[in-house]
Wavefront OBJ file of the C-alpha trace (Angstrom):
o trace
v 129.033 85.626 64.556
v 130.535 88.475 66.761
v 132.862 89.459 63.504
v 130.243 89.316 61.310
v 128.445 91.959 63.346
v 131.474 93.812 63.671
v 132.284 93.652 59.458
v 128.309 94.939 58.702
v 128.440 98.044 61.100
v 132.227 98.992 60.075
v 130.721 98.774 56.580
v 127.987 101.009 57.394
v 130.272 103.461 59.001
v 132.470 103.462 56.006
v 129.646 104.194 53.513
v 128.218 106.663 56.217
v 125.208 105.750 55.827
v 122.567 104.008 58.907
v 120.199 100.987 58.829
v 117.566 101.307 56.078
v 113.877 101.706 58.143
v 111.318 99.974 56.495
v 108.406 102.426 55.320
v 105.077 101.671 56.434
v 103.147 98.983 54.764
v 105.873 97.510 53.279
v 107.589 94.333 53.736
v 110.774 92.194 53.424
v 111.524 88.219 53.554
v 114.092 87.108 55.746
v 114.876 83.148 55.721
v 111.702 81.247 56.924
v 109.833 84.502 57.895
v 108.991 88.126 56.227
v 108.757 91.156 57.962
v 106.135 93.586 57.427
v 106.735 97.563 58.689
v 103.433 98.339 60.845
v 104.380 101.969 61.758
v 108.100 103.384 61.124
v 107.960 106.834 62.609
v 107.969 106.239 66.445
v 110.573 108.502 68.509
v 112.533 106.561 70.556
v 110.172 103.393 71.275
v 110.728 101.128 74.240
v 108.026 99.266 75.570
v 104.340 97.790 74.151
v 101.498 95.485 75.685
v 99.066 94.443 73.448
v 95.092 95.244 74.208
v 93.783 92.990 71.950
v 94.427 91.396 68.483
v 94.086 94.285 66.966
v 95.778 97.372 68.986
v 98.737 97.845 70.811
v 100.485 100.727 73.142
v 103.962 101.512 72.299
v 105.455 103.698 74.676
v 108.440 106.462 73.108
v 110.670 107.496 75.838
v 110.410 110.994 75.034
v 107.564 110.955 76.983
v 104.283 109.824 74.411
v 102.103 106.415 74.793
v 100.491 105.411 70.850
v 97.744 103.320 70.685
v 97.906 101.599 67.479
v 95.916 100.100 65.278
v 97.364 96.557 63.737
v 94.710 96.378 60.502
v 95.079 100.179 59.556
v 98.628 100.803 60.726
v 97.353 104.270 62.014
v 98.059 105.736 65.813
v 97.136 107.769 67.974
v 98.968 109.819 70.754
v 96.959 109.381 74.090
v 96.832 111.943 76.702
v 97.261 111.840 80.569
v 100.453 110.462 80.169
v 102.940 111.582 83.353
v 105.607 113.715 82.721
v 108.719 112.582 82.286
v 112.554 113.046 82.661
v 113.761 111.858 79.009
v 117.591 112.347 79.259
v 119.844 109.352 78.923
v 118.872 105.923 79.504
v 115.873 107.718 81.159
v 112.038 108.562 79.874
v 108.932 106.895 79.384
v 110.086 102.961 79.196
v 107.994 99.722 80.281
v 104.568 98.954 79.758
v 102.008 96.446 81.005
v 97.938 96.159 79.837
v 95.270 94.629 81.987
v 92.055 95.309 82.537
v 91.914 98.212 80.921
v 94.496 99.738 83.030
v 97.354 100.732 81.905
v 100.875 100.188 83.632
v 104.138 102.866 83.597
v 107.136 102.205 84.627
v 109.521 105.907 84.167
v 111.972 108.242 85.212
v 110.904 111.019 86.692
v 112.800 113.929 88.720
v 112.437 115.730 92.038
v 114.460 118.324 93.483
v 116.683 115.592 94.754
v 117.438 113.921 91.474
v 115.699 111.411 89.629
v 114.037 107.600 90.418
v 112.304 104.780 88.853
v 108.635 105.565 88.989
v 105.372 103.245 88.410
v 102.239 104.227 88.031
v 98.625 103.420 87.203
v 95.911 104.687 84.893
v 92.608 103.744 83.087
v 92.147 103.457 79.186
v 89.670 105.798 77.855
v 89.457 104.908 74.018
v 86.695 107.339 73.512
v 88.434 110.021 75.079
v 91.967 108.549 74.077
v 93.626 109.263 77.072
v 94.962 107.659 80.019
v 92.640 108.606 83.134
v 92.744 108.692 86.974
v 96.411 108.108 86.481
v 98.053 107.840 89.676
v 101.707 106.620 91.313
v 101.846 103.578 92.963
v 105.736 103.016 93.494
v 109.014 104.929 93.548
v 111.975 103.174 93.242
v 114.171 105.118 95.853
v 116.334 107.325 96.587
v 115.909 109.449 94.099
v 119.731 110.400 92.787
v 121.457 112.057 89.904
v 122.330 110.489 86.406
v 120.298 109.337 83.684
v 121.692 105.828 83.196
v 120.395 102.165 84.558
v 116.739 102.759 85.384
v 115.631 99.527 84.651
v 111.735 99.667 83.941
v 110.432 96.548 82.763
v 106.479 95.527 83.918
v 105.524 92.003 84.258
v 101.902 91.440 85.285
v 100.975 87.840 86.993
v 98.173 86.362 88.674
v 97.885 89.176 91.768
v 100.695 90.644 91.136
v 103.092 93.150 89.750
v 107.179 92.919 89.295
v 108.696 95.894 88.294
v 112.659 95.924 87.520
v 115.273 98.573 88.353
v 118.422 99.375 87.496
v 121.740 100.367 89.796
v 121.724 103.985 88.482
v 125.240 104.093 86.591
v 126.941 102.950 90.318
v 130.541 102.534 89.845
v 131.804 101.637 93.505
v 132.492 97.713 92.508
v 132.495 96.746 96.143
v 129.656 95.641 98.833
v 128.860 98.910 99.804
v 127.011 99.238 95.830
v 123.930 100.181 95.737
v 122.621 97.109 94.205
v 124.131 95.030 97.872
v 122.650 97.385 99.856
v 119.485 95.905 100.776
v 117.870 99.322 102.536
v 117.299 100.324 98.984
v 115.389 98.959 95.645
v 117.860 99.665 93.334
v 119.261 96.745 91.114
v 116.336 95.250 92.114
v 113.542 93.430 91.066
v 110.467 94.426 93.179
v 107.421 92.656 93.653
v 103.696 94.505 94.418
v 100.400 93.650 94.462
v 99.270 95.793 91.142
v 97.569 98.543 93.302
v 101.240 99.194 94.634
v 101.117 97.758 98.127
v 103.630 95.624 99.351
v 102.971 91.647 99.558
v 103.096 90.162 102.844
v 104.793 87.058 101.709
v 107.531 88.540 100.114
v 111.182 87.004 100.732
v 111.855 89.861 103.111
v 109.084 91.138 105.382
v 110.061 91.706 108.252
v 113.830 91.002 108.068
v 115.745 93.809 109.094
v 118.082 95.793 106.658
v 115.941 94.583 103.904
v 113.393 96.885 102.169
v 109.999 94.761 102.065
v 109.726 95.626 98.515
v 112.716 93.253 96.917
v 111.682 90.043 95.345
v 115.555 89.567 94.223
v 118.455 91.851 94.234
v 122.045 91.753 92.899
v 121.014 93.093 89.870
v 122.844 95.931 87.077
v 120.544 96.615 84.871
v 117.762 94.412 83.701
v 115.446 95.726 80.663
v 113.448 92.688 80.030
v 111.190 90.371 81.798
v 109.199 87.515 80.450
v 107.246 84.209 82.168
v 108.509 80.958 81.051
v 105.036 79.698 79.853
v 106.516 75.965 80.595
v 107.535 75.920 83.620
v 105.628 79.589 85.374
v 109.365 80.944 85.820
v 110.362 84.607 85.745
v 113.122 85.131 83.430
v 114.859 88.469 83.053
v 117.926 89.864 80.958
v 120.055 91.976 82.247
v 123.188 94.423 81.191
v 126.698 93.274 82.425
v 129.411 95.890 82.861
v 132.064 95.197 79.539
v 130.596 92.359 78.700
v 129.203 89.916 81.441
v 125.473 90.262 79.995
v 123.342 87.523 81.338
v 119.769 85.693 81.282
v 118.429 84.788 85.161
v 115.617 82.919 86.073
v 114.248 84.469 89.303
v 114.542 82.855 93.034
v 112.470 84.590 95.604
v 115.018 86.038 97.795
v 117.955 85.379 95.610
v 121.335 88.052 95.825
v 122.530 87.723 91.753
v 126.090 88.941 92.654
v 126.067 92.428 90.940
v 128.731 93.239 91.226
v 130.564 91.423 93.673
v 129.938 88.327 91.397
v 130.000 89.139 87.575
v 131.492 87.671 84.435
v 132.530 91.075 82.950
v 134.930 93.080 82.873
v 135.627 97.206 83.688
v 134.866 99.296 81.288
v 137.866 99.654 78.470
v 139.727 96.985 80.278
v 140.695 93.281 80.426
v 140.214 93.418 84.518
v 137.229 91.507 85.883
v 134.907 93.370 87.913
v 134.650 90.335 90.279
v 135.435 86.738 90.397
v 132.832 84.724 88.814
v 129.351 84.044 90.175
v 130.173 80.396 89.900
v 133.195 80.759 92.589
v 130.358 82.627 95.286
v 127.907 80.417 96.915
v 125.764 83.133 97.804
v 125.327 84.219 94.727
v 122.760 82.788 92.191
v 124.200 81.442 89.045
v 123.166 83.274 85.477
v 121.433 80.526 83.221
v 123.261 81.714 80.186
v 125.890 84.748 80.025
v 128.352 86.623 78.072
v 132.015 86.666 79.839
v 134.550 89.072 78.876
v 136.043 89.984 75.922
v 132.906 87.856 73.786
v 131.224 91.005 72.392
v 128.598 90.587 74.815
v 125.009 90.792 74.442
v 122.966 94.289 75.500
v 119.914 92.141 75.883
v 116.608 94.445 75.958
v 112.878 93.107 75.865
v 112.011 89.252 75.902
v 109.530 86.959 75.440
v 109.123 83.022 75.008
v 107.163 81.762 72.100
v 104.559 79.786 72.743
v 102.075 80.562 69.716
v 100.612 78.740 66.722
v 102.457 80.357 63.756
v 106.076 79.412 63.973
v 105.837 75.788 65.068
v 109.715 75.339 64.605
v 110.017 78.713 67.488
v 107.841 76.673 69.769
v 109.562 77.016 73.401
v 111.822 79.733 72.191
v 113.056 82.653 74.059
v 113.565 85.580 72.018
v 115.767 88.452 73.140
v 115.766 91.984 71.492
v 119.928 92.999 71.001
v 120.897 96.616 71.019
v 124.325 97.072 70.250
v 124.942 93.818 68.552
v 121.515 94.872 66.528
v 120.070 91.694 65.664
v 117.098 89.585 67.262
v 118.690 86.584 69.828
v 116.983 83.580 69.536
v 117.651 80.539 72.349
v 116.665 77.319 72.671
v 115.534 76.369 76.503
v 115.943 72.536 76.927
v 118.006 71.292 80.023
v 120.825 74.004 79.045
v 120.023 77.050 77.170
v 121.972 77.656 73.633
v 121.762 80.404 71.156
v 120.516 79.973 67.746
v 121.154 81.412 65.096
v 120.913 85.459 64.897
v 116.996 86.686 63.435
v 117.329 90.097 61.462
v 121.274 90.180 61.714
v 121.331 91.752 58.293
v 119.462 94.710 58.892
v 121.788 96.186 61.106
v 118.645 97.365 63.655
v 119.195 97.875 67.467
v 116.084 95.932 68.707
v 114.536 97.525 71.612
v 111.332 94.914 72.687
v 109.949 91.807 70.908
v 106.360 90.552 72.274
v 104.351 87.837 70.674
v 100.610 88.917 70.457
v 97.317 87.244 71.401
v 97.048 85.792 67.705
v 100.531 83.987 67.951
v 103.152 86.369 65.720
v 105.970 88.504 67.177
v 106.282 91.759 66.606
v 109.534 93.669 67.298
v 110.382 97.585 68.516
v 113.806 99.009 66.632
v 115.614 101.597 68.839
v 115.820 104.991 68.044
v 113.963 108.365 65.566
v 112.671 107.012 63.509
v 112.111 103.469 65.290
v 109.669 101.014 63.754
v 107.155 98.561 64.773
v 107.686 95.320 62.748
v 105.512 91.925 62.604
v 107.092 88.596 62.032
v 105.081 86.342 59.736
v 105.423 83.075 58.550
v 107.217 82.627 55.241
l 1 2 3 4 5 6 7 8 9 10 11 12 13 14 15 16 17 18 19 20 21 22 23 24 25 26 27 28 29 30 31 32 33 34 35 36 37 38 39 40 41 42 43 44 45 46 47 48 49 50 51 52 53 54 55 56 57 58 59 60 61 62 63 64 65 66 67 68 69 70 71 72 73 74 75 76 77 78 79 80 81 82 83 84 85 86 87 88 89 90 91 92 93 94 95 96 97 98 99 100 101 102 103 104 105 106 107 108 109 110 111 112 113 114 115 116 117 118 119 120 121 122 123 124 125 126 127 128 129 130 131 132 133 134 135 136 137 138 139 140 141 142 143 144 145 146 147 148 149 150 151 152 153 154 155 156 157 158 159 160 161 162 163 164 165 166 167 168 169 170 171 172 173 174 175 176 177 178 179 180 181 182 183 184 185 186 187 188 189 190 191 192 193 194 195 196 197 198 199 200 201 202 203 204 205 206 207 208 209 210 211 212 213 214 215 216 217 218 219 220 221 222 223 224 225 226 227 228 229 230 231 232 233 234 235 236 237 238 239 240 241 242 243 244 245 246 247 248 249 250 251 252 253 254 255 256 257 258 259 260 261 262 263 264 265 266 267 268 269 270 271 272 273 274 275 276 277 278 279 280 281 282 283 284 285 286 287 288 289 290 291 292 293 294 295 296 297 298 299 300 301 302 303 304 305 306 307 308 309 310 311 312 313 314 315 316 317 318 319 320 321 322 323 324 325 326 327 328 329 330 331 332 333 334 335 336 337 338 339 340 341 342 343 344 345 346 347 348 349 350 351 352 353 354 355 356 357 358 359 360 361 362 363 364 365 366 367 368 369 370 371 372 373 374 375 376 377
């Protein structure tokens, strides 16, 4: 599969040309499904929660939320939206939708350097803007680079998990960032959703722990998703040259990053670490990508649990950036990939969420990037 991949974009380079976007309103079949082009014009799209059946946020890193309409295909640029450091990996990135508030997750700079942010404001849709919008977290310290900021929202019952990334951190030894438990980075963080800290979380009041971490260990994860099955937190996250991996969340567990990983350094054969398997303190990746596979550079996920694609029932869908397809997986006892969705089109796919009516609509990377919905054949 892997070659395949490799022959398409080598033949894409050759004919210098890049993947055809789909114009609005227009569709294509794929085997077992079509794929209709809601909006193809977004700049950089990363993140959407849906409001309703009807309308969806898509956040574009550059700094702009659109509130779109499903049945008309038109949008609308809200205002209120924070400001923004959009350089990088870095911008306006996750999204989350309740109660007519509206969740950010962000990077944002200081005279110290830049952090994760989160933050918290009200959807006007007569005024359409984002209101009262206020900042409820900052993943600190704030440091320089604009790579590995994480920024994935999950929403559940009281509370809020927001993931972050290890900044770019080279120093492959316990002293990382993402070991250091003073600090939130390569972390997933769990708040109530006014952005107080729980007191039941895994570490209150252990020393040399920041109260904020839920789990830590982490590189870089850029998608989050509940298990529907079994209420489990599931996340994807970015290995180093290879070494990608799927988690289910432990409250409390270290995920080895990286003094447990599967990959390998950058432009080399040498493993960052021994395996994850080999460390007992270490929780184990449910599924991952060891080095010199291809890897995966997993992005948004979501399990399928809706009414239009009875054969996806159970499925966990994972958006693929560099390998530019849509990951499908089966979750039985062992998880197993299936076969590639949307391989042919060559797209880096950025987020896939399944909306209130049961289909799953998918955000391409890049200008232009498009907002597709998956139908039934």
């Amino acid at each position: 599969m892997k070659t395949k991949i490799l022959i398409i974009l080598a033949a894409l380079l050759i004919a210098g040309c890049t993947p055809e976007t789909i114009e609005t309103g227009t569709e294509i079949t794929e085997t077992g499904f079509s794929v209709e082009s809601i909006k193809s014009d977004f700049d950089g799209p990363w993140g959407m929660a849906f409001i309703n059946e009807t309308h969806l946020l898509v956040t574009e890193s550059i700094g702009e939320v659109s509130l779109v309409n499903l049945e008309t295909r038109e949008s609308t640029r809200l205002n209120g939206v924070p400001e923004v450091e959009s350089r990088g990996q870095g911008g306006l990135l996750g999204i989350a939708f309740e109660d007519n508030n509206v969740y950010l997750a962000y990077s944002a700079r200081n005279e110290e350097g830049i952090a994760t942010h989160l933050g918290r404001g009200i959807l006007n849709l007569d005024n359409q803007a984002i209101e009262n919008f206020e900042v409820l977290f900052v993943a600190e310290p704030f440091m320089s680079g604009t790579s590995h900021f994480g920024s994935r929202i999950l929403l559940l019952e009281d509370y809020l998990f927001l993931t972050t990334g290890d900044r770019g951190r080279k120093d492959f030894d316990p002293s990382h960032v993402s070991q250091d438990t003073t600090n939130v980075l390569g972390s997933v963080v769990r708040l109530y959703k006014d952005g107080s800290i729980p007191d039941d979380n895994p570490f209150i009041g252990r020393e040399g722990f920041h109260p904020a971490i839920y789990t830590y260990g982490h590189r870089n994860i850029q998608g989050i998703t509940l298990n529907p099955n079994t209420n489990e937190i599931w996340i994807s996250e970015h290995g180093e040259n290879d070494g990608d991996a799927i988690h289910v969340l432990e409250a409390g567990g270290n995920y080895g990053w990286p003094i447990a990983h599967h990959g390998c350094r950058y432009g080399t054969r040498i493993p960052v670490a021994d395996p994850p398997e080999e460390n007992p303190d270490v929780v184990n990746p449910v599924y991952y990508w060891e080095c010199g596979s291809g890897g995966f550079p997993p992005a948004g996920m979501t399990f399928y649990d809706g009414d239009k694609f009875a054969e996806w029932q159970g499925n966990l869908f994972i958006g693929n950036l560099a390998g530019r397809y849509l990951g499908m997986f089966n979750v039985n006892e062992e998880v197993s990939e299936a076969d590639p969705l949307l391989e042919e089109q060559g797209w880096r796919i950025r987020d896939v969420q399944q909306s209130p009516d049961g289909y799953l609509y998918v955000l391409t990377d890049g200008s232009p990037g498009m907002l597709l919905k998956l139908k039934p054949e």
